[in-house]
ZAPA-194909 format. One record per residue (C-alpha): residue number from 1; x, y, z. Coordinates in nm, 4 decimals, padded with zeros to 6 digits. Layout:
BEGIN
NODE    k         x         y         z
NODE  NUM         X         Y         Z
...
END
This chain:
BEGIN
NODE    k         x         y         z
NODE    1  -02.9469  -02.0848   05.0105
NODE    2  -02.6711  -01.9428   04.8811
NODE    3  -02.7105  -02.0220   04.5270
NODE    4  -02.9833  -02.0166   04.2750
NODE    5  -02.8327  -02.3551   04.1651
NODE    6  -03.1385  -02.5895   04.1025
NODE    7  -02.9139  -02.8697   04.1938
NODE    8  -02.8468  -02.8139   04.5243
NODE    9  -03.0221  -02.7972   04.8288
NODE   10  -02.9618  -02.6942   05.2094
NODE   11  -02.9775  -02.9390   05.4785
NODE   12  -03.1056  -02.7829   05.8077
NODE   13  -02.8990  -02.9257   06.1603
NODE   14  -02.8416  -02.8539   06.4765
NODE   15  -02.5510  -02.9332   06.7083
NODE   16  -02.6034  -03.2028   06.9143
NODE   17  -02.8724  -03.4001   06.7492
NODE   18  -02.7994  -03.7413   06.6425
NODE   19  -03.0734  -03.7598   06.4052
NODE   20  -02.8946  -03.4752   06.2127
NODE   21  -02.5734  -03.6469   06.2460
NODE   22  -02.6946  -03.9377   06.0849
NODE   23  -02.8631  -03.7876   05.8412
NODE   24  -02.5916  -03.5866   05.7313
NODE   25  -02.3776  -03.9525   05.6786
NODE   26  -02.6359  -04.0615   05.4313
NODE   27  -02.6692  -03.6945   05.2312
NODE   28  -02.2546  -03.6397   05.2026
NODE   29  -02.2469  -04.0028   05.0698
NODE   30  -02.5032  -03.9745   04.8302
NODE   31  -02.5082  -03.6341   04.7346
NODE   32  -02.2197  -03.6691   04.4620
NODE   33  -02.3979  -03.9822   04.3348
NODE   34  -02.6577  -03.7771   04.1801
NODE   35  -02.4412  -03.4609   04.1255
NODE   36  -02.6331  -03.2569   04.4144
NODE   37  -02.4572  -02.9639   04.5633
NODE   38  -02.5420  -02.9754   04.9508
NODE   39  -02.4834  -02.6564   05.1748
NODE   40  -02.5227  -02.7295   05.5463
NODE   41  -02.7026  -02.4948   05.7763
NODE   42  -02.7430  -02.5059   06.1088
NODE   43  -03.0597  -02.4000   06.2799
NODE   44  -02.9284  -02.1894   06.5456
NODE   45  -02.7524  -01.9488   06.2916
NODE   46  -03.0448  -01.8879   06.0889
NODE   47  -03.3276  -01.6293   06.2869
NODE   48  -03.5677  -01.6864   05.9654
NODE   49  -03.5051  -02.1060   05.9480
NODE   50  -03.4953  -02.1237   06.3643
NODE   51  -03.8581  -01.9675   06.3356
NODE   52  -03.9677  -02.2120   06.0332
NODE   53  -03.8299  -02.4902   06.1504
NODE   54  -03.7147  -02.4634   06.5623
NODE   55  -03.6972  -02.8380   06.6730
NODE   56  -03.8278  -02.9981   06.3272
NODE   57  -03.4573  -03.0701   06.2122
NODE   58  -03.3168  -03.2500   06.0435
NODE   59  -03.4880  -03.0991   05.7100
NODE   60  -03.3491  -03.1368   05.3380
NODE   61  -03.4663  -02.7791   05.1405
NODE   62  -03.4904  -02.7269   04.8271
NODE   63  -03.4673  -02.4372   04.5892
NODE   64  -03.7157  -02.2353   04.7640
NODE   65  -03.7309  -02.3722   05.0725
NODE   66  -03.9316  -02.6755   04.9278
NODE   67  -03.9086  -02.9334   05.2072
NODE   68  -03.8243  -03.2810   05.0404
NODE   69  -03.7263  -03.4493   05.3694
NODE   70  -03.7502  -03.4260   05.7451
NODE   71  -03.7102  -03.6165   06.0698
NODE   72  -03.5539  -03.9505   06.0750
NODE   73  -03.3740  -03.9766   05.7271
NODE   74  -03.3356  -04.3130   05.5674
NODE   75  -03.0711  -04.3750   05.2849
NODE   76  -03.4653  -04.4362   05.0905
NODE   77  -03.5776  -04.0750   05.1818
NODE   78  -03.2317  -03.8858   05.0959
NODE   79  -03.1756  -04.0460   04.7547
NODE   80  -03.5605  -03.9588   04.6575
NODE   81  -03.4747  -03.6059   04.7749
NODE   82  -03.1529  -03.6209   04.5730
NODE   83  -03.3098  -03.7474   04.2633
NODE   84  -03.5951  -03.5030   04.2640
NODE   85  -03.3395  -03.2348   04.3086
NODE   86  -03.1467  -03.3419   04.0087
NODE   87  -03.4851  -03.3673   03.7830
NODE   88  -03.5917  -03.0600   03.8769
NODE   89  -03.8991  -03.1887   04.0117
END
Protein backbone atom coordinates (compact mmCIF):
# COMPACT_ATOMS: atom_id res chain seq x y z
CA UNK A 1 0.00 0.00 0.00
CA UNK A 2 0.89 3.14 -0.82
CA UNK A 3 -0.66 5.03 1.89
CA UNK A 4 -0.99 4.75 5.58
CA UNK A 5 -4.63 5.86 4.93
CA UNK A 6 -6.83 3.59 7.21
CA UNK A 7 -9.51 4.01 4.68
CA UNK A 8 -8.26 2.42 1.93
CA UNK A 9 -7.28 -0.82 0.98
CA UNK A 10 -5.45 -2.70 -2.03
CA UNK A 11 -7.21 -5.10 -4.13
CA UNK A 12 -4.85 -7.88 -5.41
CA UNK A 13 -5.58 -9.03 -9.52
CA UNK A 14 -4.20 -10.56 -12.09
CA UNK A 15 -4.65 -10.17 -15.84
CA UNK A 16 -6.76 -12.47 -17.26
CA UNK A 17 -8.86 -13.73 -14.46
CA UNK A 18 -12.47 -13.20 -14.60
CA UNK A 19 -12.99 -13.64 -11.03
CA UNK A 20 -10.80 -10.49 -10.56
CA UNK A 21 -12.62 -8.76 -13.22
CA UNK A 22 -15.72 -9.17 -11.57
CA UNK A 23 -14.70 -8.45 -8.50
CA UNK A 24 -13.19 -5.35 -9.35
CA UNK A 25 -17.02 -4.22 -10.88
CA UNK A 26 -18.46 -4.67 -7.46
CA UNK A 27 -15.33 -2.82 -5.37
CA UNK A 28 -15.15 0.47 -7.97
CA UNK A 29 -18.99 0.65 -7.50
CA UNK A 30 -19.08 0.45 -3.99
CA UNK A 31 -15.99 1.75 -2.87
CA UNK A 32 -17.15 5.56 -2.96
CA UNK A 33 -20.36 4.47 -1.19
CA UNK A 34 -18.53 4.05 1.95
CA UNK A 35 -15.74 6.63 1.21
CA UNK A 36 -12.96 3.76 0.72
CA UNK A 37 -9.91 4.65 -1.22
CA UNK A 38 -9.07 1.45 -3.41
CA UNK A 39 -5.51 1.05 -5.04
CA UNK A 40 -5.34 -1.84 -7.51
CA UNK A 41 -2.41 -4.17 -7.63
CA UNK A 42 -1.73 -6.69 -9.74
CA UNK A 43 -0.09 -9.88 -8.65
CA UNK A 44 2.47 -10.26 -11.20
CA UNK A 45 4.10 -6.80 -10.32
CA UNK A 46 4.44 -7.44 -6.79
CA UNK A 47 7.61 -10.25 -5.94
CA UNK A 48 6.49 -9.96 -2.06
CA UNK A 49 2.33 -10.27 -2.86
CA UNK A 50 3.10 -13.00 -5.91
CA UNK A 51 4.81 -15.09 -3.02
CA UNK A 52 1.83 -14.39 -0.39
CA UNK A 53 -0.71 -14.75 -2.51
CA UNK A 54 0.41 -16.59 -6.21
CA UNK A 55 -2.99 -17.98 -7.56
CA UNK A 56 -5.24 -16.97 -4.38
CA UNK A 57 -6.46 -13.69 -6.20
CA UNK A 58 -8.69 -11.93 -6.18
CA UNK A 59 -7.87 -10.64 -2.44
CA UNK A 60 -9.18 -7.26 -0.79
CA UNK A 61 -6.07 -6.05 1.85
CA UNK A 62 -6.27 -4.03 4.31
CA UNK A 63 -4.01 -1.69 6.19
CA UNK A 64 -1.48 -4.21 6.89
CA UNK A 65 -2.09 -6.65 4.64
CA UNK A 66 -5.22 -7.77 6.70
CA UNK A 67 -7.11 -9.99 4.25
CA UNK A 68 -10.92 -9.00 4.45
CA UNK A 69 -11.87 -10.83 1.23
CA UNK A 70 -10.78 -13.44 -1.26
CA UNK A 71 -11.91 -15.70 -4.07
CA UNK A 72 -15.26 -15.31 -5.58
CA UNK A 73 -16.43 -11.76 -4.37
CA UNK A 74 -20.09 -11.13 -3.89
CA UNK A 75 -21.52 -7.49 -3.78
CA UNK A 76 -22.28 -9.16 0.26
CA UNK A 77 -18.49 -9.82 0.81
CA UNK A 78 -17.09 -6.37 -0.75
CA UNK A 79 -19.46 -4.04 1.11
CA UNK A 80 -18.56 -5.98 4.57
CA UNK A 81 -14.93 -5.41 3.55
CA UNK A 82 -15.77 -1.79 2.75
CA UNK A 83 -17.59 -1.13 5.90
CA UNK A 84 -15.01 -2.67 8.15
CA UNK A 85 -12.49 -0.57 6.38
CA UNK A 86 -14.35 2.58 7.06
CA UNK A 87 -14.87 1.59 10.98
CA UNK A 88 -11.59 0.84 11.40
CA UNK A 89 -12.32 -2.53 12.41
Amino acid sequence: MTSVDRRSLVFVTRADCPLCEKGAALVRRYAPRFGVAVEMVDVATSPALLEEFGERVPVLLAVGHKVLAEGKLTAFAVQAALLRVRLGL
